[in-house]
C-alpha positions in Angstrom: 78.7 100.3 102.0 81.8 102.8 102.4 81.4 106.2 101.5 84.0 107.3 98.7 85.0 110.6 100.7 85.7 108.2 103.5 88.4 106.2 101.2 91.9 105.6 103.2 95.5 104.3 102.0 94.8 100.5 103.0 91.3 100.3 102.7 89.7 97.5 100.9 86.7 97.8 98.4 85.3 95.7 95.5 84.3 97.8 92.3 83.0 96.5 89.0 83.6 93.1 89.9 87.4 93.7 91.2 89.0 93.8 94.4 91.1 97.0 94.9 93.0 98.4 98.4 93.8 102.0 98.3 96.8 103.9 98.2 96.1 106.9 98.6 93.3 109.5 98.0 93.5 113.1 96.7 89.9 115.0 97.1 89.1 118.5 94.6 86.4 120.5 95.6 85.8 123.7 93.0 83.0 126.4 93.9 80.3 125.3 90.8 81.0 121.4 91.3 80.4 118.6 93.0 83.6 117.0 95.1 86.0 114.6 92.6 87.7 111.6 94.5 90.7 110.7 92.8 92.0 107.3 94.2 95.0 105.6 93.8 94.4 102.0 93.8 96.1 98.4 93.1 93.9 95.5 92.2 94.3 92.8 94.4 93.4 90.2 91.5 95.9 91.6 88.9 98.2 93.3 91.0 97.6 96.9 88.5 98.1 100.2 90.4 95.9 102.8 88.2 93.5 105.5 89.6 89.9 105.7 89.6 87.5 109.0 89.7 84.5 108.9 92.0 82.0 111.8 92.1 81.5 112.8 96.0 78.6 110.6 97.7 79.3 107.7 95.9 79.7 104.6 97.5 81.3 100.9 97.2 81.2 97.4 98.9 83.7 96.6 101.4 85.9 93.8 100.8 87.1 92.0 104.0 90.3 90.3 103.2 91.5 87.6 105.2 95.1 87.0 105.8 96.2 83.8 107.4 100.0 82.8 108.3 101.0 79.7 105.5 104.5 78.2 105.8 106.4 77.3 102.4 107.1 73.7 101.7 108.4 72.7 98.1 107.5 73.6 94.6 105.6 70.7 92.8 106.3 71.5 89.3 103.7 74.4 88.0 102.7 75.7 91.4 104.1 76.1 95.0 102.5 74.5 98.2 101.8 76.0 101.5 100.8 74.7 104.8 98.4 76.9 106.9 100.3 76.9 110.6 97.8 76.4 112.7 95.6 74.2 110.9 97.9 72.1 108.8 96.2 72.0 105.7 98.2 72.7 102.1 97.1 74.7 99.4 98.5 75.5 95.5 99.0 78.4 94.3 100.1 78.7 90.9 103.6 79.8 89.8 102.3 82.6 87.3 99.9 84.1 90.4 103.6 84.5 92.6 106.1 85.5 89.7 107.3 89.0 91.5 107.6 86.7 94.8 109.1 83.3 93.8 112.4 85.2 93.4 112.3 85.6 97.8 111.0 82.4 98.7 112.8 79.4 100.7 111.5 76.4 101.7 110.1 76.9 105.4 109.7 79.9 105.5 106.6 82.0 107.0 104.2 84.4 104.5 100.7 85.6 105.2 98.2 84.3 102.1 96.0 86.5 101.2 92.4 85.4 100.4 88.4 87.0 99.7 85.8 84.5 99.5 87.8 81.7 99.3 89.8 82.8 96.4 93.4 83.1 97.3 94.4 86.7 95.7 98.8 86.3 96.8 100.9 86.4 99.1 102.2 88.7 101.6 106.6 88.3 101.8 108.2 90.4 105.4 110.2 93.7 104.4 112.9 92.1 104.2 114.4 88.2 103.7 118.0 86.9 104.7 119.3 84.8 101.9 122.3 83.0 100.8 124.5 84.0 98.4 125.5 81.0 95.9 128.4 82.5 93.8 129.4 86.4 93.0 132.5 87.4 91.4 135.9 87.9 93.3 136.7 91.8 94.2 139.2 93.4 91.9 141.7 94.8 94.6 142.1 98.8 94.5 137.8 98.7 93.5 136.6 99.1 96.8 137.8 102.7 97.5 134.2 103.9 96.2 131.0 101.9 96.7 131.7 99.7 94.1 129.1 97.3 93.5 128.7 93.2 91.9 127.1 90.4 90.9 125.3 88.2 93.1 123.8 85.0 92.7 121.1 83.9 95.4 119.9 80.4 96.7 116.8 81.3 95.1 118.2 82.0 91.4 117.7 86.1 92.3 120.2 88.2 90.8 121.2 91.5 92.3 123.8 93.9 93.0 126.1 93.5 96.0 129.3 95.5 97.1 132.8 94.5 96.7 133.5 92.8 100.5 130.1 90.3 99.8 131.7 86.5 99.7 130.2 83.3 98.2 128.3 81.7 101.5 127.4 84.8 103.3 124.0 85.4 104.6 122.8 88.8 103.6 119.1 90.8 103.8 117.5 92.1 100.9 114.4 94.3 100.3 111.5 92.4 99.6 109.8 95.4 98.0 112.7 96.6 95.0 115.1 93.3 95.7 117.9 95.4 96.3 120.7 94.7 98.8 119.9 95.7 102.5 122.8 94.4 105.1 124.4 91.4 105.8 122.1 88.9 107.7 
C-alpha cells in the first residue's frame, strides 16, 4: 500500500477500480484540520487528467505497469498490429484506444506498449518523430520576411503548420506531445 502523503509526479496507483499516474501533488495543512492531498492525476484507462482529494493517512494500491518495446507493422482494418522486439509475438490494439497517436505512427517504427495485468492501457510515442511531408503549398515570395507559417500535409494524413522554406519531400521533426513543428529532420 502507498501512503497518499507519499504521492509523486509519475507514480502509479489503482483507485476505485482505475489505474491513475500522478502529475503532480499539492499538500494543505491548516491548524484545526487534518492534512488535504490534492492530486493531479490522468487515468491510464481513459486517458482523463482530473484531480482527486485524499484526507492525510490514506492509502492506495500500487499499480506496476509494465512497459515493453513493440515495433509497428501495418494497420489491419479496425486496429493496428505490433510485434514485441524481442519476443516476436503480435498484438491488436484497437484504432479508437490510439486516436491521439495514429496521427505519429509509421510502419516500423519503435513505441513502448504500455500494459497492467495483461491489459494493454496505450502506447508510449518518443518526444519527437521525423516525418515526411506529402504536399504543402508553394511560398508566396515577399511572405517570408516574418515567420510566416503553412500548410502541411504528412505521410501519415497529419496536418500542421510549417514555415514558408518547408518543401514537398522534406523530412522534418514534429512534437509528439502538441504535434507542432519542431526542425527539419
Amino acid at each position: 500500500m502507498i501512503i497518499v502523503n507519499d504521492l509523486r509526479p509519475g507514480i502509479t496507483f489503482e483507485y476505485e477500480g482505475n489505474i491513475f499516474t500522478v502529475l503532480d501533488t499539492q499538500h494543505n495543512k491548516t491548524a484545526m484540520r487534518g492534512m488535504i492531498i490534492k492530486a493531479k492525476v490522468k487515468n491510464l484507462r481513459s486517458g482523463v487528467i482530473n484531480e482527486l482529494s485524499f484526507t492525510g493517512g490514506d492509502k492506495v494500491e500500487p499499480a506496476h505497469i509494465d512497459k515493453s518495446e513493440m515495433q509497428y507493422l501495418y494497420d489491419s482494418g479496425d486496429a493496428l498490429v505490433f510485434m514485441n522486439t524481442s519476443t516476436y509475438d503480435q498484438i491488436e490494439i484497437q484504432k479508437s484506444a490510439l486516436e491521439a497517436e495514429i496521427s505519429f505512427l509509421k510502419p516500423n517504427d519503435n513505441v513502448n506498449v504500455v500494459s497492467y495485468e495483461g491489459e494493454i492501457l496505450g502506447v508510449v510515442l518518443p518526444d519527437k518523430v521525423s516525418l515526411q511531408v506529402t504536399s504543402t503549398e508553394p511560398a508566396v515570395k515577399g511572405d517570408t520576411a516574418t515567420s510566416a507559417m503553412k500548410n502541411a500535409v504528412l505521410e501519415t494524413g497529419l496536418e500542421i503548420k510549417v514555415p514558408m522554406f518547408i518543401e514537398e519531400g522534406e523530412m522534418i521533426v514534429v512534437n509528439t506531445s502538441d504535434g507542432k513543428y519542431a526542425g527539419r529532420a
